[in-house]
Kinemage of the C-alpha trace (Angstrom):
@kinemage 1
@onewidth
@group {chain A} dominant
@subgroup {mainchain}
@vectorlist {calphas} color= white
{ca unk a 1} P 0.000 0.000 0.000
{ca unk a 2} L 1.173 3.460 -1.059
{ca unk a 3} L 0.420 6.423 1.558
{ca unk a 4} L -0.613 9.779 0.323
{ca unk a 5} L -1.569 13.228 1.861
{ca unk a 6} L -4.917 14.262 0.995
{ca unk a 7} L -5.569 18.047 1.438
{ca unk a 8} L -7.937 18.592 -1.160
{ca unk a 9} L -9.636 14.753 -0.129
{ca unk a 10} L -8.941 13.649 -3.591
{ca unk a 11} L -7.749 9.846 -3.566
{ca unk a 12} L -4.859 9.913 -4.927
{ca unk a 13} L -1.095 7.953 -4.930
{ca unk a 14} L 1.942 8.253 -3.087
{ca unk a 15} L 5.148 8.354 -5.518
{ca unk a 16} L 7.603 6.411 -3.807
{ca unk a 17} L 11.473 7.314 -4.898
{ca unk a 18} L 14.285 5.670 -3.092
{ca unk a 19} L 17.524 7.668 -2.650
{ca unk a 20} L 19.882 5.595 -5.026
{ca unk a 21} L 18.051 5.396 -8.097
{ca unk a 22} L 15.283 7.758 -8.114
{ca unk a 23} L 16.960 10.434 -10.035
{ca unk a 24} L 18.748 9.378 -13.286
{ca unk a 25} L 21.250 11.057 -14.180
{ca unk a 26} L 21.365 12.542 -10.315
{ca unk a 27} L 24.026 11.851 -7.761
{ca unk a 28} L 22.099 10.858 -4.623
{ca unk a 29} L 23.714 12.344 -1.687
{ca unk a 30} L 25.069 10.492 1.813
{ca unk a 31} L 22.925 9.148 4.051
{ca unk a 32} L 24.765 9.699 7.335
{ca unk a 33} L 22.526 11.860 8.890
{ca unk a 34} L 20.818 9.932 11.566
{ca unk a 35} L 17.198 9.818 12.425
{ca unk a 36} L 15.476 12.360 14.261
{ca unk a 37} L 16.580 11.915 17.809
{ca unk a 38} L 13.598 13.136 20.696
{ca unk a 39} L 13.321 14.194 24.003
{ca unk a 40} L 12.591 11.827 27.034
{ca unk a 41} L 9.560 9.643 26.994
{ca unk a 42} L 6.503 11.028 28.882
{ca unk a 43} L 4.439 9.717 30.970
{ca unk a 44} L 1.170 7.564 29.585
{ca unk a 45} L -1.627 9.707 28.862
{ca unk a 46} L -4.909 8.752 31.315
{ca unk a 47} L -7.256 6.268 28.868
{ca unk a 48} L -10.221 7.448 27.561
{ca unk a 49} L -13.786 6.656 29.213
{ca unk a 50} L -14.797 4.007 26.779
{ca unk a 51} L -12.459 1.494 26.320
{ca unk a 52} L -11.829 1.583 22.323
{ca unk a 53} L -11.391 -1.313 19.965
{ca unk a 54} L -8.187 -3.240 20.076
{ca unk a 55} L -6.005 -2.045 17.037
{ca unk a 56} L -6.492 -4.970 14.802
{ca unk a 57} L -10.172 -6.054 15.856
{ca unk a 58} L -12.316 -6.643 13.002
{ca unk a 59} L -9.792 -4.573 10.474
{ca unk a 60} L -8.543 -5.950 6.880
{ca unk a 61} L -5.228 -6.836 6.055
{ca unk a 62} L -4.126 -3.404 4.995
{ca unk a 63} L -5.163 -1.704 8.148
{ca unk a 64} L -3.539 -4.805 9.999
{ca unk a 65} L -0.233 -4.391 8.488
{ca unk a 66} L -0.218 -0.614 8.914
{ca unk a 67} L -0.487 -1.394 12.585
{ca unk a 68} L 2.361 -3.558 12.236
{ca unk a 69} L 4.207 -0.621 10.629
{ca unk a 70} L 3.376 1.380 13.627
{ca unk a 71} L 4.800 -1.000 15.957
{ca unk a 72} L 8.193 0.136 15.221
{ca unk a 73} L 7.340 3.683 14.845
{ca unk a 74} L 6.351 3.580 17.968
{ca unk a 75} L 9.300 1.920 19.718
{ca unk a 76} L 11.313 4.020 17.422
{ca unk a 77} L 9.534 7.495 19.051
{ca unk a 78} L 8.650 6.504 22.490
{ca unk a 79} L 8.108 9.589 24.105
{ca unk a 80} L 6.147 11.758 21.324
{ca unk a 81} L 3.356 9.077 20.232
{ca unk a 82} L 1.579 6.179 22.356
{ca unk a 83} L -0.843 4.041 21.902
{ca unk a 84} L -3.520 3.010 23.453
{ca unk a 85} L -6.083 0.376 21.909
{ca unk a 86} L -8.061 2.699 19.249
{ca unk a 87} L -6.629 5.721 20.536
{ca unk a 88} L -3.444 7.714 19.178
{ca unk a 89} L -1.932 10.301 21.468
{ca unk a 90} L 1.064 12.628 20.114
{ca unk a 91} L 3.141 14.226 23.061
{ca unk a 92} L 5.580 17.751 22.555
{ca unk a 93} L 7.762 18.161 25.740
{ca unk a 94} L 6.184 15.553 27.680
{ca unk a 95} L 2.946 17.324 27.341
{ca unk a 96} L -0.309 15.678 24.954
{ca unk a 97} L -0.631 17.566 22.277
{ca unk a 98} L -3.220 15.868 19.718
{ca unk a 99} L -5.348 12.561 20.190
{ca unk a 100} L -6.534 10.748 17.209
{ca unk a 101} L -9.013 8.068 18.041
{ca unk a 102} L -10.528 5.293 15.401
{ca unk a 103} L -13.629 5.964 14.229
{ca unk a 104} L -14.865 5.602 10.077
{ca unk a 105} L -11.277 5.698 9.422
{ca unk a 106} L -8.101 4.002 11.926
{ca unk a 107} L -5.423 6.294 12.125
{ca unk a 108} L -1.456 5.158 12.220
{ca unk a 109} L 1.511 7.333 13.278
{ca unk a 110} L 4.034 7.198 10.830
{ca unk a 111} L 6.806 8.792 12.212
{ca unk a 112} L 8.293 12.698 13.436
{ca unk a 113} L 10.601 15.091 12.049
{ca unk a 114} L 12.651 17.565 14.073
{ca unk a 115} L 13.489 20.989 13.059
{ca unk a 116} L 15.847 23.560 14.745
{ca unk a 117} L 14.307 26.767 15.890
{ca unk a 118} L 15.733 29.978 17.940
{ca unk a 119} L 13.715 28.460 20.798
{ca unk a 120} L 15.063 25.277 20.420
{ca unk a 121} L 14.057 21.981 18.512
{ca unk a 122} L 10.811 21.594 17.161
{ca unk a 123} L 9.189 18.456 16.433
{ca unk a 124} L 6.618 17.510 13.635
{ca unk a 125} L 4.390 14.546 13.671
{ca unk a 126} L 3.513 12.299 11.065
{ca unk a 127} L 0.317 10.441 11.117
{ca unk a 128} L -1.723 8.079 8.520
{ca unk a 129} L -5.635 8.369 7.633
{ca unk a 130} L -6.371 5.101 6.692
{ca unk a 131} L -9.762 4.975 5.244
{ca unk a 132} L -11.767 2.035 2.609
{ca unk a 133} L -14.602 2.611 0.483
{ca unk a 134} L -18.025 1.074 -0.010
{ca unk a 135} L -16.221 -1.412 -2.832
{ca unk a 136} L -13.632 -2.444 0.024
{ca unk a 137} L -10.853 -0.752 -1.356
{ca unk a 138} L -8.371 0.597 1.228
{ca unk a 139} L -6.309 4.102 0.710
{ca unk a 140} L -3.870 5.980 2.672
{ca unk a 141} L -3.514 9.396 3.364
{ca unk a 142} L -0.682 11.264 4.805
{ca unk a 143} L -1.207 14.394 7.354
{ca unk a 144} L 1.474 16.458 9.091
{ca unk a 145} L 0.844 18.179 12.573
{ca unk a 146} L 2.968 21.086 14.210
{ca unk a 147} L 4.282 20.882 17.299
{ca unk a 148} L 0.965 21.779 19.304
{ca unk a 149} L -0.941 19.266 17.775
{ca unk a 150} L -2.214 22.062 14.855
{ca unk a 151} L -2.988 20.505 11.148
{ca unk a 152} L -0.353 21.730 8.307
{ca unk a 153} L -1.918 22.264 5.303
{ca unk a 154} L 1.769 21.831 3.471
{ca unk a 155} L 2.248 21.349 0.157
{ca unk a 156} L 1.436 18.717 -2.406
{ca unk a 157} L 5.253 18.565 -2.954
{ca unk a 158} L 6.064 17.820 0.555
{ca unk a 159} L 4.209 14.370 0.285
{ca unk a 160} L 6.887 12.950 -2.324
{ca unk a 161} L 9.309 11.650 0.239
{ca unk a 162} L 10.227 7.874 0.316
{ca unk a 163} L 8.682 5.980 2.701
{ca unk a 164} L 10.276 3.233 4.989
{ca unk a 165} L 12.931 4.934 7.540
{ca unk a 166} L 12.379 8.195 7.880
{ca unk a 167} L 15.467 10.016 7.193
{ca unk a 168} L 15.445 13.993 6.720
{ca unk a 169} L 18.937 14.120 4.954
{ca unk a 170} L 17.097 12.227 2.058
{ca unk a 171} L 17.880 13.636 -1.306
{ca unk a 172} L 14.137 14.051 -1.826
{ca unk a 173} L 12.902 14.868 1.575
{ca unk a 174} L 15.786 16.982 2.764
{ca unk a 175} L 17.101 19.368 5.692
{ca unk a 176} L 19.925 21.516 5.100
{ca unk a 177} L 22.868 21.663 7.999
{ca unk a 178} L 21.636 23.095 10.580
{ca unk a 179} L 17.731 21.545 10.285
{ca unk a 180} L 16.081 24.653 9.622
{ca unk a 181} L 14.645 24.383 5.789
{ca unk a 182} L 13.154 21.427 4.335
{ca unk a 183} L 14.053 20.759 0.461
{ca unk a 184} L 10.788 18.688 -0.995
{ca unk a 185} L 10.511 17.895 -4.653
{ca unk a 186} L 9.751 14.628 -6.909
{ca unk a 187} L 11.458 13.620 -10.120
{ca unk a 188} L 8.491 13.001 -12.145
{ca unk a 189} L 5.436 13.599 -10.355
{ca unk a 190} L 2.533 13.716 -13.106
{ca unk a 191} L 0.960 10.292 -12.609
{ca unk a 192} L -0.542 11.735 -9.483
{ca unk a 193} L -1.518 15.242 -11.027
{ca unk a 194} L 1.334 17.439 -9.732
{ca unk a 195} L 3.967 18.701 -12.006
{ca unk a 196} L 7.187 18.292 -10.584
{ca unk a 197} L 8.821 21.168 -8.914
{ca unk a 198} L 10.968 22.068 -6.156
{ca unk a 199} L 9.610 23.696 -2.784
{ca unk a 200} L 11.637 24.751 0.218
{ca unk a 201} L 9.811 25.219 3.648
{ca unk a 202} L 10.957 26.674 6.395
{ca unk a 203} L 9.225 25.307 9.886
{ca unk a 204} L 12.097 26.998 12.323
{ca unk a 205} L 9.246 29.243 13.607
{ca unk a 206} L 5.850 31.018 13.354
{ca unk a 207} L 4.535 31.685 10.823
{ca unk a 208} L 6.035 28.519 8.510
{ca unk a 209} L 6.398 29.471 5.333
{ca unk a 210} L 7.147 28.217 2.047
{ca unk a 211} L 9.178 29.080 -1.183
{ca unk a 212} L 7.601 26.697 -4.061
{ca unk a 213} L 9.116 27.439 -7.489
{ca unk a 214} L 7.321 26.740 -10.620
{ca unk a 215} L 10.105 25.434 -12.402
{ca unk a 216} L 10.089 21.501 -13.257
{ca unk a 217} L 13.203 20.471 -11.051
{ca unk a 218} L 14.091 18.694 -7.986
{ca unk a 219} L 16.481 18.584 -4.799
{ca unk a 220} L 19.504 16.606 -5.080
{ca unk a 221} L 21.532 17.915 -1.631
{ca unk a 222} L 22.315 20.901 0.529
{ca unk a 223} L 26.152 22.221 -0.106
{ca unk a 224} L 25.675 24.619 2.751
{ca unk a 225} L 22.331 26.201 4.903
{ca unk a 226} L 21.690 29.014 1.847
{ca unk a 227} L 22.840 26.696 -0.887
{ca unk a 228} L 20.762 23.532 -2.640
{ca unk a 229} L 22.034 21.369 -5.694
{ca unk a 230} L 18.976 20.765 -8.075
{ca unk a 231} L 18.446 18.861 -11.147
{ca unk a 232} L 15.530 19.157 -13.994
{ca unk a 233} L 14.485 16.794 -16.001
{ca unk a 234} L 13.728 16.758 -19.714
{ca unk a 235} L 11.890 14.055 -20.949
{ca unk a 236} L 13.245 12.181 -23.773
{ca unk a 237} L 9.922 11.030 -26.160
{ca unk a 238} L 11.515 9.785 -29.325
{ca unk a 239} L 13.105 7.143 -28.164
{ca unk a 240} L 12.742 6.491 -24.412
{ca unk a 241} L 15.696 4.000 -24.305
{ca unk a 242} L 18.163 7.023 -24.380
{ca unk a 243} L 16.388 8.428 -20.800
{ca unk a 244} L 15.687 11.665 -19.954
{ca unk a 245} L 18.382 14.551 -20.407
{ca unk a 246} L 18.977 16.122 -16.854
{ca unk a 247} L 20.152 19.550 -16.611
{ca unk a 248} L 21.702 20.905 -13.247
{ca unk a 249} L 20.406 23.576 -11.060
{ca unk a 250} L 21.644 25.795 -8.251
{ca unk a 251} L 18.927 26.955 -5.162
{ca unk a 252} L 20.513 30.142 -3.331
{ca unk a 253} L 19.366 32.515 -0.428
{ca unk a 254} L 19.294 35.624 -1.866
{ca unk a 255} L 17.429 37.589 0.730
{ca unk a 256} L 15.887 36.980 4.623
{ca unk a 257} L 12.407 35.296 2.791
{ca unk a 258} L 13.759 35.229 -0.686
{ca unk a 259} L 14.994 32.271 -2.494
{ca unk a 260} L 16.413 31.554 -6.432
{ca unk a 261} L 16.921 28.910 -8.616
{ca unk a 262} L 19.445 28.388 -11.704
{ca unk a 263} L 19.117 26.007 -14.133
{ca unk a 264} L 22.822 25.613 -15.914
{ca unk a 265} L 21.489 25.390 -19.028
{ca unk a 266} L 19.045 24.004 -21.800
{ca unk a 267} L 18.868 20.219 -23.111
{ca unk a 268} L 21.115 19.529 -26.200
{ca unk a 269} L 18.612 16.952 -28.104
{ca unk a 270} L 15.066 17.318 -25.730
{ca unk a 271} L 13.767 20.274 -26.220
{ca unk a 272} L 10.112 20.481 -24.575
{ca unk a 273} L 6.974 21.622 -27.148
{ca unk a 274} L 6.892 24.766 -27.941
{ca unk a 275} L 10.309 24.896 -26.693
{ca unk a 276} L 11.791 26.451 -23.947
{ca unk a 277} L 13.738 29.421 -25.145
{ca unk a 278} L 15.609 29.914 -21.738
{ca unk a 279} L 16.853 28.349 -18.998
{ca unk a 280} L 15.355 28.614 -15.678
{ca unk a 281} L 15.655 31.572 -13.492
{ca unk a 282} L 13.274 32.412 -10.937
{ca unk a 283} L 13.339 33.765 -7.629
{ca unk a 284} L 10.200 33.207 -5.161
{ca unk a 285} L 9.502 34.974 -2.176
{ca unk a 286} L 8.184 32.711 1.216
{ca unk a 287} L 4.716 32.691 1.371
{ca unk a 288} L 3.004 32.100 5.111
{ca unk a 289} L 1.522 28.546 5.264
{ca unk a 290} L -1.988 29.281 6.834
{ca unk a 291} L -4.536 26.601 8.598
{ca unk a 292} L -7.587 25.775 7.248
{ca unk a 293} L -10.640 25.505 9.569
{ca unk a 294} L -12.499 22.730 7.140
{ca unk a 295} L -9.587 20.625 7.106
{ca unk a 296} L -9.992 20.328 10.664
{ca unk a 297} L -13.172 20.163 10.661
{ca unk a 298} L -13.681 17.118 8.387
{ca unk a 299} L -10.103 15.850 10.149
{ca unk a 300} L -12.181 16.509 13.330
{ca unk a 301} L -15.633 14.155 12.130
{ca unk a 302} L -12.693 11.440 11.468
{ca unk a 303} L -11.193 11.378 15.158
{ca unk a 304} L -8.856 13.783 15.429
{ca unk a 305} L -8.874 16.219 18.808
{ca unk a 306} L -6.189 19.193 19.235
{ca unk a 307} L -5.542 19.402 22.980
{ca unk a 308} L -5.242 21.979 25.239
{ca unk a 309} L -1.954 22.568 27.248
């Protein structure tokens, strides 16, 4: 099964790259960085007044073997997400934060990313929607949720991460140095409706923001905090044998919420149609990533509860 943020509720899939190979052409960078790390593991939150189903009661195979997933999610974040039975409780500094509890649809924590703030470290939660249809069929969908619990609305870009460990120094889920951007982008992202492109987000503080170019490239690896390698592609149609023809990029800082991109040059023997006369050169400026009450609202009808600290 393929998992899948849904903002817009559309049922859609999850493009699943891995870091050696996703990208031809592209020079995957190290993996060295190790896994989020968190802070001590709080205590267990007090369990709810009606006992709730047991994880795997009466659930298919799918929503079984999420659970399974879980498991180790769990063991590997003790002390920011605990279950118990149906329920799902997310923790920031020892404190509950956000309960998700299994109602139409069983809900799965799928892991937590840290950032680095002025404050101090900030951590971001991961967690699944699983939900089937009348027909049986079973989808996944991907949410993220700040460190009080809050929905993120982020953007469709963010979702094309690879899944298994969760790594953040992932050439296409990416933090620079010192953890406070996130470089998001998928090679070739049109069989689920978005074009590819390259976004950088920056969730060091409030309000999180976002730079999302329009240009058709992706993240390959941070050379410094202000400084991104990129690639874009150019799809080869006459004779698909030969690949595509990938033309490097260059992501700098170029002001406090201002961001550009570089593409080296054009493709020698791909040109797109009508073709592209120049290469690409665009600077964004951060936009502020804003909540959306009917996200939580219809998030809300499914099980999910922010909670008050």
């Amino acid at each position: 099964m393929k998992f899948k943020h849904a903002l817009k509720c559309a049922m859609v899939a999850l493009v699943v790259i891995a870091a050696a190979g996703c990208s031809p052409g592209a020079e995957a960078p190290s993996g060295d960085r190790e896994p989020a790390s968190v802070a001590q593991a709080p205590d267990a939150p007090p369990a709810p007044a009606a006992a709730p189903l047991a994880p795997t009661d009466g659930q298919s195979e799918e929503v079984v073997s999420a659970r399974e997933r879980e498991a180790k999610w769990l063991k590997d974040f003790p002390d920011v997400a605990k279950r118990e039975g149906g329920v799902l409780t997310l923790f920031t500094g020892g404190k509950a934060v956000a309960r998700f509890t299994d109602a139409s649809s069983p809900w799965v924590f799928t892991g937590a990313l840290k950032t680095r703030a002025p404050s101090g470290e900030r951590i971001f939660f991961r967690v699944t929607e699983i939900s089937t249809d009348e027909d049986g069929r079973t989808e996944a969908f991907e949410h993220w949720f700040d460190p009080a619990g809050q929905f993120i609305p982020s953007q469709d870009v963010l979702d094309q991460y690879p899944g298994g460990q969760f790594i953040p120094s992932n050439s296409i889920f990416g933090q620079n140095p010192d953890r406070t951007m996130i470089a998001a982008g998928d090679y070739e992202s049109g069989d689920v409706g978005v074009e590819p492109h390259l976004s950088l987000m920056d969730w060091s503080g409030e309000p999180k923001l976002v730079y999302d170019f329009k240009s058709r490239c992706y993240p390959l690896k941070w050379i410094s905090d202000d400084e991104l390698e990129a690639a874009c592609p150019y799809a080869y149609k006459s004779n698909p044998a030969d690949g595509d023809e990938i033309i490097p990029a260059r992501v700098v800082r170029t002001g406090p919420r201002e961001w550009r991109l570089q593409q080296a040059g054009l493709p020698t023997r791909n040109m797109p149609k009508p073709p592209q006369t120049a290469p690409y050169d665009e600077t964004v400026a951060a936009a502020e990533i804003t909540s959306r009450p009917d996200d939580e609202t219809r998030l809300s009808e499914l099980g999910y509860e922010r909670l008050k600290r």
